[in-house]
C-alpha positions as CSV (number, residue, x, y, z in Angstrom):
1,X,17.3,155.8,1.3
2,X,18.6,159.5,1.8
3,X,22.2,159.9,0.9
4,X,25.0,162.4,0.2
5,X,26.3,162.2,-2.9
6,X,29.8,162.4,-2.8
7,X,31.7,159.9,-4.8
8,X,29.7,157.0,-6.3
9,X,29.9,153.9,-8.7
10,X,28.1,154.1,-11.8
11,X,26.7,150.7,-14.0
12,X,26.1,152.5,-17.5
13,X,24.1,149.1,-18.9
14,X,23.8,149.4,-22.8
15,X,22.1,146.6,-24.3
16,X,23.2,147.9,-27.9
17,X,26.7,148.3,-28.8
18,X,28.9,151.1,-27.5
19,X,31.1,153.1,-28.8
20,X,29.0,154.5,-32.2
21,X,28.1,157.8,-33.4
22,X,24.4,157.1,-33.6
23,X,22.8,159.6,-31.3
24,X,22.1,157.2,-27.9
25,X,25.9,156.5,-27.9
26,X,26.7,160.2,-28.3
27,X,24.2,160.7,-25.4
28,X,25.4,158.0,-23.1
29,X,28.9,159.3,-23.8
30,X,28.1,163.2,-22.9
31,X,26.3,161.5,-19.5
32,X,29.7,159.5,-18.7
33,X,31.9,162.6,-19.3
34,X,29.4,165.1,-17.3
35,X,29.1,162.2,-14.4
36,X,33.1,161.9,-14.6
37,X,33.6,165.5,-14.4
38,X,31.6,165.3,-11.1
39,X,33.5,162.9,-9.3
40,X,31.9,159.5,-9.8
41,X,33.5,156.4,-11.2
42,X,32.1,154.8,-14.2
43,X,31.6,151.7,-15.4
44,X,30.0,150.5,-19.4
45,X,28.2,147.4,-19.4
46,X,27.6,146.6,-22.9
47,X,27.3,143.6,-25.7
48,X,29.9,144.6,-27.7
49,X,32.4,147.7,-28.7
50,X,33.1,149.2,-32.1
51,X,36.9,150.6,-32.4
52,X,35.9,153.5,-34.6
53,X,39.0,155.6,-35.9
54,X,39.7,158.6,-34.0
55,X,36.0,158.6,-32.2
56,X,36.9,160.1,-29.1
57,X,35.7,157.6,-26.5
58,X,35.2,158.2,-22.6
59,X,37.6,156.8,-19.7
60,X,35.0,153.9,-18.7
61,X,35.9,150.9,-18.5
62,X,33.4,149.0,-21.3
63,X,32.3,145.4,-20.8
64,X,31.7,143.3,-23.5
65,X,29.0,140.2,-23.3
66,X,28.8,137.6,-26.1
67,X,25.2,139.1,-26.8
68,X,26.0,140.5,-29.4
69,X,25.2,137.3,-31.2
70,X,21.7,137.5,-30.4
71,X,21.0,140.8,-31.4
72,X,18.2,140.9,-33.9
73,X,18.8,142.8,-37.5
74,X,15.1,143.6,-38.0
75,X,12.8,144.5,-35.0
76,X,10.0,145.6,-36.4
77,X,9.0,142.0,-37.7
78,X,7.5,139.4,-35.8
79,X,10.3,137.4,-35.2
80,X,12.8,139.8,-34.7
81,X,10.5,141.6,-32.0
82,X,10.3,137.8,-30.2
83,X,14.4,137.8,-30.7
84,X,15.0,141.2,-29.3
85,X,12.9,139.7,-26.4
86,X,14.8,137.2,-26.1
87,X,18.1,139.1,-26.2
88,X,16.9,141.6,-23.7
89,X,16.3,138.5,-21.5
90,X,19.5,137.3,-21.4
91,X,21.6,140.6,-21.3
92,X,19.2,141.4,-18.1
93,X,20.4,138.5,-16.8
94,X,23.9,138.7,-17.6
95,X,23.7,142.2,-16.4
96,X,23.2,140.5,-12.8
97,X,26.4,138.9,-12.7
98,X,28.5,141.8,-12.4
99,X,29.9,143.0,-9.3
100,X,28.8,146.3,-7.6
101,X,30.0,148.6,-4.5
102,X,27.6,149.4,-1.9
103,X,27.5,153.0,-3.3
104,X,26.2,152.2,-6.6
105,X,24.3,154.0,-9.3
106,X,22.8,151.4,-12.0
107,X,21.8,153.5,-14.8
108,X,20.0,151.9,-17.9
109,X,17.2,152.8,-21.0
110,X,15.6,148.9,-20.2
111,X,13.3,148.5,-17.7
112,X,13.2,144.7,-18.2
113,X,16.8,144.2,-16.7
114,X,15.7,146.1,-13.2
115,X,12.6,143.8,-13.1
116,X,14.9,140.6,-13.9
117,X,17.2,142.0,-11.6
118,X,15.1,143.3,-9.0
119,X,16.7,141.5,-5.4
120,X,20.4,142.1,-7.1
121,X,19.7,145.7,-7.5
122,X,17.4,146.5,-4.1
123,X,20.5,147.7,-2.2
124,X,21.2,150.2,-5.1
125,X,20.5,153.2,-6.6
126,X,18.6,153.0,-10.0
127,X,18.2,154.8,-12.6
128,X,16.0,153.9,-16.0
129,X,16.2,156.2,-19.4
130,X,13.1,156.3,-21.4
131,X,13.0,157.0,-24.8
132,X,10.0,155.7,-26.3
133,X,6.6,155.7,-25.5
134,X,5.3,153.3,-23.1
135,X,3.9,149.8,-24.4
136,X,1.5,147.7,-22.2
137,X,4.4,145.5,-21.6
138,X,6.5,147.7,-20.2
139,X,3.7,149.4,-18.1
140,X,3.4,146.1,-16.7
141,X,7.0,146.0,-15.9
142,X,6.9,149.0,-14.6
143,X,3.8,148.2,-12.0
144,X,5.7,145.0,-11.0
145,X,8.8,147.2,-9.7
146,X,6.8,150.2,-8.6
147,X,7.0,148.6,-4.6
148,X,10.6,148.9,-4.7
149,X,11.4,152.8,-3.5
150,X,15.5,153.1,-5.2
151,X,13.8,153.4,-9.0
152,X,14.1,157.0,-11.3
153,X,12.3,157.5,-14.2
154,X,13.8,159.4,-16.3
155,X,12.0,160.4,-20.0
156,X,13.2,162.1,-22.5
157,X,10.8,165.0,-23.4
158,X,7.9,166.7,-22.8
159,X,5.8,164.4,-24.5
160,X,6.5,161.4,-22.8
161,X,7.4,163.4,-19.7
162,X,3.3,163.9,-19.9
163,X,2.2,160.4,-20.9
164,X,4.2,158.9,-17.8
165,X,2.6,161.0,-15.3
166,X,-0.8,160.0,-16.6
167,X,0.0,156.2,-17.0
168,X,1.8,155.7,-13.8
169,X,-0.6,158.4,-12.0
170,X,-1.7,155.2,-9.4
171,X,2.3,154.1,-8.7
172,X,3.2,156.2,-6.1
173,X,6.7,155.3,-5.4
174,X,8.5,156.4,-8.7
175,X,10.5,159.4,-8.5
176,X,10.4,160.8,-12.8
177,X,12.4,164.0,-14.0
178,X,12.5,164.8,-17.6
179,X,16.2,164.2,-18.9
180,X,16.6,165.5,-22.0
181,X,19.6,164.6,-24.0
182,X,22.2,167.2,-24.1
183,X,24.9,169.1,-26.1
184,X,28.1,168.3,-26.1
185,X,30.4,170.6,-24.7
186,X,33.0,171.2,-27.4
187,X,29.9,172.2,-29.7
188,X,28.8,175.1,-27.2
189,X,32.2,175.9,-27.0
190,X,32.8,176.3,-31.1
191,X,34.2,178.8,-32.2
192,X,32.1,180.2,-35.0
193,X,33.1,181.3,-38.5
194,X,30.6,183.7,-40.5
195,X,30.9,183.6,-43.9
196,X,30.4,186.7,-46.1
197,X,28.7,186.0,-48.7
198,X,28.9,188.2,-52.3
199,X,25.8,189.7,-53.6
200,X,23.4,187.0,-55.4
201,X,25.4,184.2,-53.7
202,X,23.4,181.2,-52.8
203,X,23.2,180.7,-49.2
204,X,24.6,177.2,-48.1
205,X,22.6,174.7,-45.8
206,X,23.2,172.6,-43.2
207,X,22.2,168.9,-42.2
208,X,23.6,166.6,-39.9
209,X,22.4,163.0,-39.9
210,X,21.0,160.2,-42.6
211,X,18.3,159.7,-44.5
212,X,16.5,156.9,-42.4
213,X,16.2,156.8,-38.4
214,X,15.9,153.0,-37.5
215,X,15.0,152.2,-40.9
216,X,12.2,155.1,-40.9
217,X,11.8,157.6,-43.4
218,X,13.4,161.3,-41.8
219,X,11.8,162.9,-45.0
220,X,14.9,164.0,-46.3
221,X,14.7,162.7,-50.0
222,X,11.2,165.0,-50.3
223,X,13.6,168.3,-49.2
224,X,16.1,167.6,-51.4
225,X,13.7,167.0,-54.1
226,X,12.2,170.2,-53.2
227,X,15.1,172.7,-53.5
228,X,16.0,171.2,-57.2
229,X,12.9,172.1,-57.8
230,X,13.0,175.8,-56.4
231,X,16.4,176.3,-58.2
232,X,15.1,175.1,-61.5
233,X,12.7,178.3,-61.4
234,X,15.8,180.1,-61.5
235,X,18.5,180.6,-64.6
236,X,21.2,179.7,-61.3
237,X,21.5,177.7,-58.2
238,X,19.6,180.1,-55.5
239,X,20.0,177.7,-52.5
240,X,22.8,174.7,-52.0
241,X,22.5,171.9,-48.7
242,X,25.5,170.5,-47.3
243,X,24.7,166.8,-45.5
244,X,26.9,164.9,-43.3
245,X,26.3,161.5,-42.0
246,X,25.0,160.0,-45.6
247,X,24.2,156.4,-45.5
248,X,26.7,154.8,-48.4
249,X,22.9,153.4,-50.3
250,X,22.2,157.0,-50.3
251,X,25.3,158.9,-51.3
252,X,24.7,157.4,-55.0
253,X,21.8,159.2,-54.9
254,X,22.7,161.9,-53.4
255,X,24.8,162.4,-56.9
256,X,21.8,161.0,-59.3
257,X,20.2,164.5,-58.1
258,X,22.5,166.9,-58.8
259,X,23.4,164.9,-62.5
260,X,20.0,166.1,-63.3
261,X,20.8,169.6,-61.3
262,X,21.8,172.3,-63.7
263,X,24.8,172.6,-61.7
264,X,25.3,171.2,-58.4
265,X,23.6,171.6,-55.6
266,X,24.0,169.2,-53.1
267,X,27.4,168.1,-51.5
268,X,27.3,165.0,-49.1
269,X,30.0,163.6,-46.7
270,X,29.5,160.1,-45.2
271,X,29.3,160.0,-41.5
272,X,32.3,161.3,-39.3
273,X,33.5,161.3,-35.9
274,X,30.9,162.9,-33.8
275,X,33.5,165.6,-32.5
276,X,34.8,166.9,-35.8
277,X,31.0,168.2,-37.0
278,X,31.2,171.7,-35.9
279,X,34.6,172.2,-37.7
280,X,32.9,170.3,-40.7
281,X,29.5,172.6,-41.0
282,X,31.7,175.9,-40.1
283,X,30.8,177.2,-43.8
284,X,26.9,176.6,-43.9
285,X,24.7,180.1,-43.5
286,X,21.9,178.0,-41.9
287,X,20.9,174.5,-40.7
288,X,17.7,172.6,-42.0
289,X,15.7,169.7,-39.8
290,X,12.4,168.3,-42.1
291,X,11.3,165.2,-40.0
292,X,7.6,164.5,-40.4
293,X,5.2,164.4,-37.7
294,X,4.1,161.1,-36.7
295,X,4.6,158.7,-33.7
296,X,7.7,157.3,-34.4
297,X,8.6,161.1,-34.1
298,X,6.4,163.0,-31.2
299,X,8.3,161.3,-28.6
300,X,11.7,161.9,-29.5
301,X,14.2,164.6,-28.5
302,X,15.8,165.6,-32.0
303,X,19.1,166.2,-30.4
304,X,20.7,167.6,-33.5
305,X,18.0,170.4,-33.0
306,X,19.8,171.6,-29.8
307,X,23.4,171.1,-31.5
308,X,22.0,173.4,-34.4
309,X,21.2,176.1,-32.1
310,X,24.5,175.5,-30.0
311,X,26.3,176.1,-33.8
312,X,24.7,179.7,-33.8
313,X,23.4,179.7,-37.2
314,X,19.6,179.9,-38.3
315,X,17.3,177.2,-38.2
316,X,14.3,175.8,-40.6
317,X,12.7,173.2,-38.7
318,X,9.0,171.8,-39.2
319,X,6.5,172.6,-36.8
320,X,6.4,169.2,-35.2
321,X,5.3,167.9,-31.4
322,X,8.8,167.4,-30.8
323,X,10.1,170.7,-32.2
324,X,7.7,172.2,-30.9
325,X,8.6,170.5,-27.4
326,X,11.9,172.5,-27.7
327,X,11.7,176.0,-29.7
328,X,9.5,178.4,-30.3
329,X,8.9,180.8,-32.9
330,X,11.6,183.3,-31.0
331,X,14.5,180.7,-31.9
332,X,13.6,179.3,-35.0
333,X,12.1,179.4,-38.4
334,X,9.3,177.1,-38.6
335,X,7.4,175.8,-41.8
336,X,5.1,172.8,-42.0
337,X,6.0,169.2,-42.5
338,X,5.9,167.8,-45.8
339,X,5.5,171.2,-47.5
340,X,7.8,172.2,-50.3
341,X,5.6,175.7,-51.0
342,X,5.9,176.1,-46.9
343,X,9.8,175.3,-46.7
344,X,10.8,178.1,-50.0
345,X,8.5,180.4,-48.5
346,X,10.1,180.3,-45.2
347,X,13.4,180.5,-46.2
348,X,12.8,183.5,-48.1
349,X,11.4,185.0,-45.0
350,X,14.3,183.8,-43.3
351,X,16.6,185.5,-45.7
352,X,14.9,188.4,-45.7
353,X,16.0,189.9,-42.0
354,X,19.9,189.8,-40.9
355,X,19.1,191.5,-37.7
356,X,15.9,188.7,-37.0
357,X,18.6,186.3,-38.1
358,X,21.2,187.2,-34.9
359,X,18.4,187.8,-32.9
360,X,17.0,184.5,-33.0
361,X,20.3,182.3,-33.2
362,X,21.4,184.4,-29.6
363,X,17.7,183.0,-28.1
364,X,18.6,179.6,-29.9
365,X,22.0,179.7,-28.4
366,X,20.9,180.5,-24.9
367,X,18.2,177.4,-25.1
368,X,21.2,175.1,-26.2
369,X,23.2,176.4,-22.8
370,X,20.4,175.4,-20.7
371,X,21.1,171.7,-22.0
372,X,24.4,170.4,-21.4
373,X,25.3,167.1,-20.1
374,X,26.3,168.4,-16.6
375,X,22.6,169.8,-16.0
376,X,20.9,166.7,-17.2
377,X,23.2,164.6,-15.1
378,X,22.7,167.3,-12.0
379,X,19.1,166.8,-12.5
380,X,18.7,163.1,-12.5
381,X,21.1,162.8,-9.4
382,X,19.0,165.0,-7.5
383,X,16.2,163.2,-8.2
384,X,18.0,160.1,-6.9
385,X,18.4,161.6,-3.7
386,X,15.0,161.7,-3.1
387,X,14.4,158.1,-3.3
């Protein structure tokens, strides 16, 4: 099915809600803008919409399905893993109904719909997001649809980049290109304000996001517990964190630590529009990212990593399979997870060396540029020439 991209139609399909500022609906919104900006027409397919004040919200049109109903509030329990089954079910199959042009792009994150789907869509073009690693289910979804030749895989990093090629080593007619999420453009474009900082000041850090990643533990509690305790060695405050994006359970106790601070430390903001965080971290001297290692975190692609480094400022990060997947030890600073003696010490190294400082946000920088939406859309679009 060789073709000539010129001007296509594209089915964004969304079986969570759409607009939000959680991190798959800024990604899905960066891919609509970059695929927009290139000519094509698009089209959300989704259970529902939030209006959020002043979120700034692509030209698709966005279809809403009574799903929404059926969407499970717990999916890691038994019955609301058999309910999110269920729901996938019947958005796949409402997902059928809709109308498409001959030059069409369907573009999703669920295999399940393509496989429920799979005579309505053979005339298309397809495209399937993965951002988790592979279950035997959906390995047996994906051998079911392997015979059909219009399918993309697209993962999200190197990690399960690597464990697709190695599962689906005997399917033969999948075309996969790694698409990692990108950076949104008005962050590469940010103008950047450095503060200078009197003598003795303490340096002011950075972190965007919440304490818990669907409902799992981003080991944020343990850092902040860990820089009271490295400015209680101290007759003053010698390091302060800035968060935005606070869940409201966690703001309270957000303030219960720095009651207990000799003087505060912390300062949390609950979460914002998306678009107004570079204005809202232009006073922080560095950003800090503490997720654990695990496997709820090797396959992931920490965006906020790459919006850090778009930000220009220096990075802490833990030396993680994921973080690992992205930077190396020219861009960032890395200490080791779940480490307070490994996070002060790297700091201090990290305060030690303005010049190393500019060096390695200018290589952190230049990483973020090679990851905006236009090259991950670019990329996945050439891939679907191929099928």
């Amino acid at each position: 099915m060789n073709q000539t991209i010129n001007s296509y139609q594209v089915k964004m399909v969304s079986t969570v809600r759409f607009p939000t500022e959680k991190a798959y609906g800024v990604t899905i919104t960066g891919t609509i803008n970059a695929l927009e900006k290139a000519g094509h027409q698009v089209e959300i397919i989704s259970p529902a919409t939030l209006k959020l004040e002043e979120m700034q919200q692509p030209k698709a049109k966005i279809l809403n399905f009574f799903l929404k109903f059926f969407s499970p509030k717990n999916q890691q329990k038994l019955f609301g893993r058999f309910q999110f089954l269920l729901y996938r079910i019947l958005f796949g199959i409402s997902t059928g109904a809709i109308g498409s042009a001959p030059k069409t792009i369907i573009w999703l994150r669920d295999p399940l719909i393509v496989l429920i789907n799979r005579k309505r869509f053979i005339d298309y073009l397809v495209v399937v997001e993965l951002h988790q690693e592979l279950s035997w289910f959906d390995l047996l979804i994906l051998e079911r649809i392997n015979k059909y030749r219009n399918v993309v895989l697209a993962p999200i990093s190197r990690y399960l980049d690597l464990q697709l090629r190695e599962k689906l080593s005997n399917f033969q007619n999948f075309e996969i290109v790694m698409a990692p999420m990108g950076v949104p453009d008005n962050f590469l474009s940010h103008q950047i304000i450095t503060r200078s900082n009197s003598q003795g000041a303490p340096l002011l850090g950075g972190y965007i996001g919440g304490f818990l990643s669907n409902g799992i533990d981003q080991n944020l509690m343990e850092t902040l517990v860990c820089l009271k305790s490295y400015n209680e060695k101290s007759d003053k405050v010698r390091i302060k964190l800035k968060l935005v994006g606070v869940e409201q359970d966690y703001l309270t106790k957000v303030d219960d630590l720095n009651e207990v601070s000799t003087e505060p430390y912390l300062f949390a903001l609950p979460r914002i529009p998306h678009f107004k965080i570079p204005d809202q971290m232009d006073d922080v001297d560095f950003f800090i990212l503490p997720y654990p290692e695990g496997k709820n975190f090797q396959n992931r692609f920490p965006l906020k990593a790459l919006e850090y480094a778009a930000l220009r400022k220096p990075i802490l990060v833990t030396r993680t399979v994921s973080h690992e997947s992205i930077f190396s030890d020219q861009e960032v600073w890395f200490f080791a997870p779940n480490n307070c003696e490994s996070l002060i010490a790297t700091y201090e190294e990290m305060c030690k060396s303005p010049a190393l400082r500019e060096k390695k946000c200018a290589l952190a920088f230049k990483l973020a540029l090679d990851h905006t939406y236009d090259s991950r859309v670019a990329k996945v679009l050439d891939a679907v020439l191929k099928t």
